[in-house]
VEXMARDO-340186 format. One record per residue: residue in three letters; x, y negated, z negated of N, C-alpha, C in turn. Coordinates in steps of 0.02 Angstrom, whole numbers. Example, Ala and Ser with C-alpha at 12.3 -4.5 7.8 and 13.67 -1.06 7.14 Angstrom:
BEGIN
+------+--------+---------+--------+---------+----------+--------+--------+---------+--------+
: resn : n_east : n_north :   n_up : ca_east : ca_north :  ca_up : c_east : c_north :   c_up :
+------+--------+---------+--------+---------+----------+--------+--------+---------+--------+
:  ALA :    660 :     284 :   -390 :     615 :      225 :   -390 :    660 :     165 :   -390 :
:  SER :    642 :     112 :   -354 :     684 :       53 :   -357 :    645 :      -2 :   -394 :
+------+--------+---------+--------+---------+----------+--------+--------+---------+--------+
This chain:
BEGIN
+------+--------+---------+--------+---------+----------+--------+--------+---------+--------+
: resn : n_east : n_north :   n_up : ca_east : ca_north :  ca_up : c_east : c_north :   c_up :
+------+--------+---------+--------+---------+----------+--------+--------+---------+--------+
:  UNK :  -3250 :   -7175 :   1073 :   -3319 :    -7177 :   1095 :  -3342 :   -7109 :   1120 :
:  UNK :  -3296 :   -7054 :   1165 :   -3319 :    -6996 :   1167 :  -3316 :   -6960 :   1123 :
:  UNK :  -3302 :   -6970 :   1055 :   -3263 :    -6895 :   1024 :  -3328 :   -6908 :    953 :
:  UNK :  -3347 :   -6831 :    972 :   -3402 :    -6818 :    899 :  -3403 :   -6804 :    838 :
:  UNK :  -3437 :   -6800 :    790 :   -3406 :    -6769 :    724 :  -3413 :   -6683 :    733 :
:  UNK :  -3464 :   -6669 :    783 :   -3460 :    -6612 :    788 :  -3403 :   -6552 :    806 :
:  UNK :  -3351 :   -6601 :    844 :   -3299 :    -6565 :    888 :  -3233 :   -6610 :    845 :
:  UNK :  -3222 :   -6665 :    832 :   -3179 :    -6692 :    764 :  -3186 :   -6680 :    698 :
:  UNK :  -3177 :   -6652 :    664 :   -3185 :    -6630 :    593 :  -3110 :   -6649 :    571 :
:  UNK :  -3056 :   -6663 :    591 :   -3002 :    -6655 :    539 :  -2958 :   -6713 :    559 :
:  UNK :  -2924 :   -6739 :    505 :   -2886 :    -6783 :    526 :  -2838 :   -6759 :    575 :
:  UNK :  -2829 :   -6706 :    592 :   -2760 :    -6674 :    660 :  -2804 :   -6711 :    707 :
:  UNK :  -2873 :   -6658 :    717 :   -2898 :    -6679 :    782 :  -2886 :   -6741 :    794 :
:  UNK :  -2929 :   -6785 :    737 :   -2947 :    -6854 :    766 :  -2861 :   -6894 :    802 :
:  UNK :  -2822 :   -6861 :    750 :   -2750 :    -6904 :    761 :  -2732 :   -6888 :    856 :
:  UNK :  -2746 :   -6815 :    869 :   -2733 :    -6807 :    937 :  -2773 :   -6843 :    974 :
:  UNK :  -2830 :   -6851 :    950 :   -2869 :    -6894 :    999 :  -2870 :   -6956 :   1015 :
:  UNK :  -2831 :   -6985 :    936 :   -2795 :    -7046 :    965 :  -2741 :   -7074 :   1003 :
:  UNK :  -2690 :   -7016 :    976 :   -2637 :    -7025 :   1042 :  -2637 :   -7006 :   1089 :
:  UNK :  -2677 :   -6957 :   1115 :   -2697 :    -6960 :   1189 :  -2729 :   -7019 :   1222 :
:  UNK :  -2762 :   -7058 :   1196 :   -2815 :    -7108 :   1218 :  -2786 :   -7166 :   1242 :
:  UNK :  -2709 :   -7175 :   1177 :   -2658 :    -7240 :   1160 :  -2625 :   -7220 :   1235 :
:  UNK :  -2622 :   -7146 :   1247 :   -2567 :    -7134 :   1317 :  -2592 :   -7145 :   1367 :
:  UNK :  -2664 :   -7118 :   1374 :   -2696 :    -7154 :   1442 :  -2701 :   -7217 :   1434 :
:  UNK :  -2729 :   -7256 :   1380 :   -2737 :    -7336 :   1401 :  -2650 :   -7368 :   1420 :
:  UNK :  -2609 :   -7344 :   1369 :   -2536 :    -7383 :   1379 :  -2466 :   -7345 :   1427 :
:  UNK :  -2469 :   -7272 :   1425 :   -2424 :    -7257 :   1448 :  -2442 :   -7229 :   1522 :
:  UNK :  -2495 :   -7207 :   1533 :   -2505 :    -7217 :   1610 :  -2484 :   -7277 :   1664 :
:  UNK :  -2473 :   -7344 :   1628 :   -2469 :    -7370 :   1648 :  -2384 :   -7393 :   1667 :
:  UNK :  -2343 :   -7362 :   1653 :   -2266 :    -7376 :   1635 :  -2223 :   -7346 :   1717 :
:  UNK :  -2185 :   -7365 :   1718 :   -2145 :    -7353 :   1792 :  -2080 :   -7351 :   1799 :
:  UNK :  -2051 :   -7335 :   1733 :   -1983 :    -7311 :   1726 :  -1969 :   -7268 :   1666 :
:  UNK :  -1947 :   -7235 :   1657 :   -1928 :    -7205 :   1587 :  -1900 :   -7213 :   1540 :
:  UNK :  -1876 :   -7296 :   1549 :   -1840 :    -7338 :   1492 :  -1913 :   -7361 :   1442 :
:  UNK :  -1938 :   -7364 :   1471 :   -2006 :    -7402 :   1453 :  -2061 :   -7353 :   1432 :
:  UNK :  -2058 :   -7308 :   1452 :   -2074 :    -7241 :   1422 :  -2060 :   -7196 :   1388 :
:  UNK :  -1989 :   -7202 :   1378 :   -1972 :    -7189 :   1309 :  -1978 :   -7224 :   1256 :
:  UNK :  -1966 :   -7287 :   1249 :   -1972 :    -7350 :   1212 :  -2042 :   -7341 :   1157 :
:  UNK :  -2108 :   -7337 :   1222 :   -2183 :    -7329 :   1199 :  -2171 :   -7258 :   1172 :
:  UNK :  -2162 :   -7216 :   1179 :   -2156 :    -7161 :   1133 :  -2117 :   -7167 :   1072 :
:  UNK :  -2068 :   -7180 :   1069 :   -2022 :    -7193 :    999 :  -2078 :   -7243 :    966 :
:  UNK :  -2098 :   -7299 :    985 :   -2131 :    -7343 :    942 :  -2194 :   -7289 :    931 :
:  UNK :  -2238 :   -7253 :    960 :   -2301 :    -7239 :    940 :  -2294 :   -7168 :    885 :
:  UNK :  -2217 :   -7138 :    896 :   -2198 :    -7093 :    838 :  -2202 :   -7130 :    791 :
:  UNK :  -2167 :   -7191 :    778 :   -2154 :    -7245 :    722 :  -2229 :   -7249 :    689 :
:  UNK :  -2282 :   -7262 :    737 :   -2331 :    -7316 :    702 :  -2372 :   -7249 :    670 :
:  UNK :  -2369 :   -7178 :    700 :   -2382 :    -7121 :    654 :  -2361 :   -7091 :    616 :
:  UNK :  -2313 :   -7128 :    580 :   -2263 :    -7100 :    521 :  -2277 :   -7159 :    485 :
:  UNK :  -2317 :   -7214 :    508 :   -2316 :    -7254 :    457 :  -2388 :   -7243 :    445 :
:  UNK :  -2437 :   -7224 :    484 :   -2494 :    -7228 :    452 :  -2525 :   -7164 :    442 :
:  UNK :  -2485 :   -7101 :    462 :   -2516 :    -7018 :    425 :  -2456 :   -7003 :    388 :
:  UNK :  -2392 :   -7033 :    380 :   -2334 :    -6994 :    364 :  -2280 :   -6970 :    403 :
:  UNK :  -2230 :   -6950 :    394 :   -2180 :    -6923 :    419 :  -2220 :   -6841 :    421 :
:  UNK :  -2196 :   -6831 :    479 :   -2212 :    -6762 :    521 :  -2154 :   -6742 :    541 :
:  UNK :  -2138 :   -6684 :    561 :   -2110 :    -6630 :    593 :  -2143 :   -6631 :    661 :
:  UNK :  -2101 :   -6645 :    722 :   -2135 :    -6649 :    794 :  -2161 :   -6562 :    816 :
:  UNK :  -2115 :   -6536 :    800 :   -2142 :    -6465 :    808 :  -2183 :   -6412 :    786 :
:  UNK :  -2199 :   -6453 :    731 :   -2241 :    -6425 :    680 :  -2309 :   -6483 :    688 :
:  UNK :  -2331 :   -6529 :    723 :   -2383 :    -6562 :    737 :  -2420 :   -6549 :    777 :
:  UNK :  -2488 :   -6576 :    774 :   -2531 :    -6557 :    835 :  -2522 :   -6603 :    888 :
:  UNK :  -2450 :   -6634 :    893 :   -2453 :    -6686 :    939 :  -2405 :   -6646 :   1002 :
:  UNK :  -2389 :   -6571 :    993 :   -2352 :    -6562 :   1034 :  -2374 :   -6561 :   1113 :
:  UNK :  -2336 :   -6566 :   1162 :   -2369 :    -6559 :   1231 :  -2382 :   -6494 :   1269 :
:  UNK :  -2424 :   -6480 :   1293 :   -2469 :    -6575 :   1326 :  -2534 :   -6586 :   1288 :
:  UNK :  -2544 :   -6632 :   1285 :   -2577 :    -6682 :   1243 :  -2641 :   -6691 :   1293 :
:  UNK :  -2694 :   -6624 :   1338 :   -2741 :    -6633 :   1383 :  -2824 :   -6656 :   1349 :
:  UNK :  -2847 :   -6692 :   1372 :   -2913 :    -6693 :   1336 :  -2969 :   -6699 :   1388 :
:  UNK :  -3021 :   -6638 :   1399 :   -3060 :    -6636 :   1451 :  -3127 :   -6634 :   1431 :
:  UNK :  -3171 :   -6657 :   1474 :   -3238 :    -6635 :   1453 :  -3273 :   -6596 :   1504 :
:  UNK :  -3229 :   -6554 :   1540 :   -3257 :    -6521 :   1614 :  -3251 :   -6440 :   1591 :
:  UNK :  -3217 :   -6430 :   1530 :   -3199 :    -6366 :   1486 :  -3263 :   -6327 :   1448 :
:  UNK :  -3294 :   -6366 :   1401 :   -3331 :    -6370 :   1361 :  -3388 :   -6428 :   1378 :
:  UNK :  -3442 :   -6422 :   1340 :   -3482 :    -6469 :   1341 :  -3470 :   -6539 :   1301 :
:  UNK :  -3399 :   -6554 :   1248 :   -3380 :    -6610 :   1214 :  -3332 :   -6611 :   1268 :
:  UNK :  -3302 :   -6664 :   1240 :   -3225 :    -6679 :   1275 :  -3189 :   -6656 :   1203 :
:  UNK :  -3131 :   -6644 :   1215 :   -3094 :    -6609 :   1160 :  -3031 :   -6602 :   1202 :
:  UNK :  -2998 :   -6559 :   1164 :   -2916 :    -6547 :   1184 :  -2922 :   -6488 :   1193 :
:  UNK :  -2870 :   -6474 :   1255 :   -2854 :    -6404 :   1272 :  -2797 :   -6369 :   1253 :
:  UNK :  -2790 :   -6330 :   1226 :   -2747 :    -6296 :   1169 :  -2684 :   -6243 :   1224 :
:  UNK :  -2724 :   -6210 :   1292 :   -2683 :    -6167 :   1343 :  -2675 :   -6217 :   1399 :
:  UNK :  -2638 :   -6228 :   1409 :   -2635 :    -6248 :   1491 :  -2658 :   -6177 :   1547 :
:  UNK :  -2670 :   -6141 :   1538 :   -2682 :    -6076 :   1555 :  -2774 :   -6076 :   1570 :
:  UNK :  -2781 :   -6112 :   1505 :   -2856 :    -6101 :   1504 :  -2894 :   -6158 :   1568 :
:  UNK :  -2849 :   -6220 :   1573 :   -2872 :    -6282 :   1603 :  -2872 :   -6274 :   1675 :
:  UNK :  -2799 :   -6215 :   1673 :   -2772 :    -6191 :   1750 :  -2834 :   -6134 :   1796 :
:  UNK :  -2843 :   -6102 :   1735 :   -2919 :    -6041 :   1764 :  -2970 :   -6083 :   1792 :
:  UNK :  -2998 :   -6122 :   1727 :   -3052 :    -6171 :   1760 :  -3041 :   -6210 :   1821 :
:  UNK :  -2994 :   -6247 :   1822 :   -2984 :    -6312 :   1876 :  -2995 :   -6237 :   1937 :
:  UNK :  -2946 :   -6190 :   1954 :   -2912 :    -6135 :   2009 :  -3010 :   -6124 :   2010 :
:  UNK :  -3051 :   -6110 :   1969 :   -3129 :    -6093 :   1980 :  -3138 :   -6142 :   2039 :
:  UNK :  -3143 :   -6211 :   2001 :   -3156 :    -6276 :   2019 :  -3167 :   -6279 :   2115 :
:  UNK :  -3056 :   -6275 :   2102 :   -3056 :    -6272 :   2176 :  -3063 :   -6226 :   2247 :
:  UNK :  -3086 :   -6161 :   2209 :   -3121 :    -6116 :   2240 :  -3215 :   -6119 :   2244 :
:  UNK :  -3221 :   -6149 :   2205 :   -3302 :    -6176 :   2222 :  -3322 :   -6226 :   2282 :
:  UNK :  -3270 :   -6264 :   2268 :   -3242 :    -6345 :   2336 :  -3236 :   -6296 :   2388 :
:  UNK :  -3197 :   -6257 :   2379 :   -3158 :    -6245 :   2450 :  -3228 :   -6203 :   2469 :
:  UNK :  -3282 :   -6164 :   2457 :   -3336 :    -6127 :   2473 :  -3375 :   -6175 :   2514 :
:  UNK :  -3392 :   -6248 :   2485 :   -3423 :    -6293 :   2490 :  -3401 :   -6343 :   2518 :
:  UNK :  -3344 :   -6369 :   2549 :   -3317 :    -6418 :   2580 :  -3274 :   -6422 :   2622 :
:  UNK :  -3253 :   -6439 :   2664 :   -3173 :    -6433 :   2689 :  -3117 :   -6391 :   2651 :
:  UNK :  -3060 :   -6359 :   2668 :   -3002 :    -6311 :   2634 :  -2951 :   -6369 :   2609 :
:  UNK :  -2950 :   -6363 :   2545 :   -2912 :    -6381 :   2498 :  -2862 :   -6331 :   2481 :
:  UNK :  -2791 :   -6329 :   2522 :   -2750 :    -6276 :   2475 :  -2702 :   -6316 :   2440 :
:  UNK :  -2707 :   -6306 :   2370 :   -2676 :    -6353 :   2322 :  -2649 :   -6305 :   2284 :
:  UNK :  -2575 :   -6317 :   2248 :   -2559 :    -6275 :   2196 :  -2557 :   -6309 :   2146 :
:  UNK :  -2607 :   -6284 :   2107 :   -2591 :    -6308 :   2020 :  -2543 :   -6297 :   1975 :
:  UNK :  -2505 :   -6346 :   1984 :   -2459 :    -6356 :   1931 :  -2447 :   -6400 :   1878 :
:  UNK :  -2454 :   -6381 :   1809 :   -2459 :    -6424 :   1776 :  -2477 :   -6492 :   1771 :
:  UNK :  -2417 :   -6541 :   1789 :   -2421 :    -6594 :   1807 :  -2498 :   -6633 :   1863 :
:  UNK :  -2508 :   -6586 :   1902 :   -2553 :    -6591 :   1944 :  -2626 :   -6573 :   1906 :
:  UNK :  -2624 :   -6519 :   1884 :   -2668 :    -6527 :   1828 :  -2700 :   -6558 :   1767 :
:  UNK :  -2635 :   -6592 :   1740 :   -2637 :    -6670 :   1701 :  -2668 :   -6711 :   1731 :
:  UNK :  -2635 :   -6723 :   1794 :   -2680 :    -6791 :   1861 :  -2745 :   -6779 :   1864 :
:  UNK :  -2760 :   -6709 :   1856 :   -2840 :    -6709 :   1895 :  -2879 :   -6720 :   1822 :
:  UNK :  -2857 :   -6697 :   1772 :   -2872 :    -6727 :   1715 :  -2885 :   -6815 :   1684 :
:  UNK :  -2868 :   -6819 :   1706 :   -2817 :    -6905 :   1703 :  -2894 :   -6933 :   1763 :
:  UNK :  -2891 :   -6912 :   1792 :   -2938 :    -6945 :   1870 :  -3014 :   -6932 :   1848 :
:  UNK :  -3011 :   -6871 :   1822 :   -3094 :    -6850 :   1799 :  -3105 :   -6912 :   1728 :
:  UNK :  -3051 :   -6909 :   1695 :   -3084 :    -6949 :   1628 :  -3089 :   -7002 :   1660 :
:  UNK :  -3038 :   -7073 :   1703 :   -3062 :    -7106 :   1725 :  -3117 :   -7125 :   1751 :
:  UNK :  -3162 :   -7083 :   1795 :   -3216 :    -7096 :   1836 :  -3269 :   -7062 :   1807 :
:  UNK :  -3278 :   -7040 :   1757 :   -3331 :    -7031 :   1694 :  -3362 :   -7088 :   1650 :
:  UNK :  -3296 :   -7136 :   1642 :   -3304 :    -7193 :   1600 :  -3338 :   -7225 :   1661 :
:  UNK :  -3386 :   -7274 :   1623 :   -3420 :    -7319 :   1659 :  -3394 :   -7378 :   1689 :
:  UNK :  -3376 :   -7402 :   1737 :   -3338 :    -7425 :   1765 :  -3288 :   -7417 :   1771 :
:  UNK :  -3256 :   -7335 :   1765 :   -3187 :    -7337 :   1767 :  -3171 :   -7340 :   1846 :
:  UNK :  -3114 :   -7350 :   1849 :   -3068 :    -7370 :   1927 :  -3000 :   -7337 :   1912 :
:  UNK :  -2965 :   -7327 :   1937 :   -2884 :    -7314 :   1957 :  -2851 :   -7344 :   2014 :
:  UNK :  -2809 :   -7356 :   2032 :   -2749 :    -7358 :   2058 :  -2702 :   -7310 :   2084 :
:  UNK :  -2720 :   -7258 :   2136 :   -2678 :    -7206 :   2125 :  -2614 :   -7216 :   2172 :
:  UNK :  -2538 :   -7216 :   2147 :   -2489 :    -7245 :   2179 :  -2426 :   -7198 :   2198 :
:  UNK :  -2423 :   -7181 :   2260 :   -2390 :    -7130 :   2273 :  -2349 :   -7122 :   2340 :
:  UNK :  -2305 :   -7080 :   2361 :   -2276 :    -7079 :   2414 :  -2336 :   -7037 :   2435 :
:  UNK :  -2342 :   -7048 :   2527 :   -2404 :    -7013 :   2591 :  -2380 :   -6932 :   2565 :
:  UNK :  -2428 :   -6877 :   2581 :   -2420 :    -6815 :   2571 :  -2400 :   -6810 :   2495 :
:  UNK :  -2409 :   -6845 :   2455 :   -2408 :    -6822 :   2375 :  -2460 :   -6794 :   2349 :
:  UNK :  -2511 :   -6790 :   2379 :   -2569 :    -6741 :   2339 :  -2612 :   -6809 :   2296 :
:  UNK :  -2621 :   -6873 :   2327 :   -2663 :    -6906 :   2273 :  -2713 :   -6919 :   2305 :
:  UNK :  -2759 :   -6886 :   2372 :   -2811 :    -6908 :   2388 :  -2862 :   -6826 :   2355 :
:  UNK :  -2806 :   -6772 :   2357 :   -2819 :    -6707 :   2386 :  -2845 :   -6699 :   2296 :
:  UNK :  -2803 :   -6742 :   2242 :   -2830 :    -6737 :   2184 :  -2885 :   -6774 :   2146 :
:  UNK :  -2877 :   -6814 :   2185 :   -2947 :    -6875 :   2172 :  -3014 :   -6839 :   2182 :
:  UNK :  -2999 :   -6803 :   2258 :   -3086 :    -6760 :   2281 :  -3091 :   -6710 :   2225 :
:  UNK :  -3033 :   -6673 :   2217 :   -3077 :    -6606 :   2162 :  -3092 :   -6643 :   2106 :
:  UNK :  -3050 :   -6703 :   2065 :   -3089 :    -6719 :   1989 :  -3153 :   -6755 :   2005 :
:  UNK :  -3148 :   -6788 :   2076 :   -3224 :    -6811 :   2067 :  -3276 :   -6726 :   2076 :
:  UNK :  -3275 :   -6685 :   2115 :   -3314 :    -6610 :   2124 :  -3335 :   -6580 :   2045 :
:  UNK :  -3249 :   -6595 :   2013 :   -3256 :    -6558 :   1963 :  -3323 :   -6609 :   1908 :
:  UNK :  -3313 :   -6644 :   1910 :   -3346 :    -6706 :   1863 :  -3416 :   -6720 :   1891 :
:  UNK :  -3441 :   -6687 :   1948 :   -3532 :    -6686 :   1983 :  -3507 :   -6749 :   2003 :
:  UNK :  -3468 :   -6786 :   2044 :   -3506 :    -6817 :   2101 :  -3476 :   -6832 :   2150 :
+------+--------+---------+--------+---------+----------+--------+--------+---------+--------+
């Protein structure tokens, strides 16, 4: 439903955009790594059966697999983690001008989350669950993707 013909043109894109989408709806949701590996082996499977056998390293499915719309004016995929890391590090230097001091280090993973939190609360009625040990950084990432996302 987000993705345009303007910014999808090729079957790669569209394919990344589906398995990113399959990972937020299904594998966000997983809580061990038996079970997370499992959903990955099967969703390699069901893309070898319906684009072909691929080469993992030679696909556009390699990681990370980010898709933002806080980058550009589409939502699309981000190709640097470098590039997502400048923007967000903008982000939370704009917050921190404008709000209470946020000192957060972006790291990857944390950068995925704030990713992950912004697409959630874009969608119309989206909600989360954010589930974590106290002092993990999940309130401190919730405020910047909502800042980053206007609201």
């Amino acid at each position: 439903m987000r993705s345009t013909p303007q910014v999808f043109k090729t079957s790669t894109q569209i394919s990344r955009l589906w398995m990113h989408e399959v990972r937020r709806v299904f594998e966000d949701r997983f809580i061990n790594n038996e079970d997370l590996n499992l959903f990955r082996t099967i969703l390699k499977d069901s893309i070898s059966k319906t684009i072909g056998d691929f080469n993992e390293k030679d696909t556009p499915f390699t990681e990370p697999i980010v898709f933002t719309s806080f980058m550009n004016e589409y939502y699309q995929s981000t190709e640097e983690m470098t590039d997502v890391r400048r923007v967000m590090k903008e982000k939370l230097d704009e917050y921190n001008d404008m709000k209470a001091q946020m000192n957060l280090v972006l790291f990857d993973q944390a950068i995925e989350h704030v990713c992950r939190i912004a697409r959630i609360i874009q969608l119309p009625g989206g909600n989360a669950l954010l589930v974590g040990v106290g002092g993990s950084g999940k309130q401190s990432l919730a405020r910047l993707a909502t800042f980053i996302v206007g609201f």
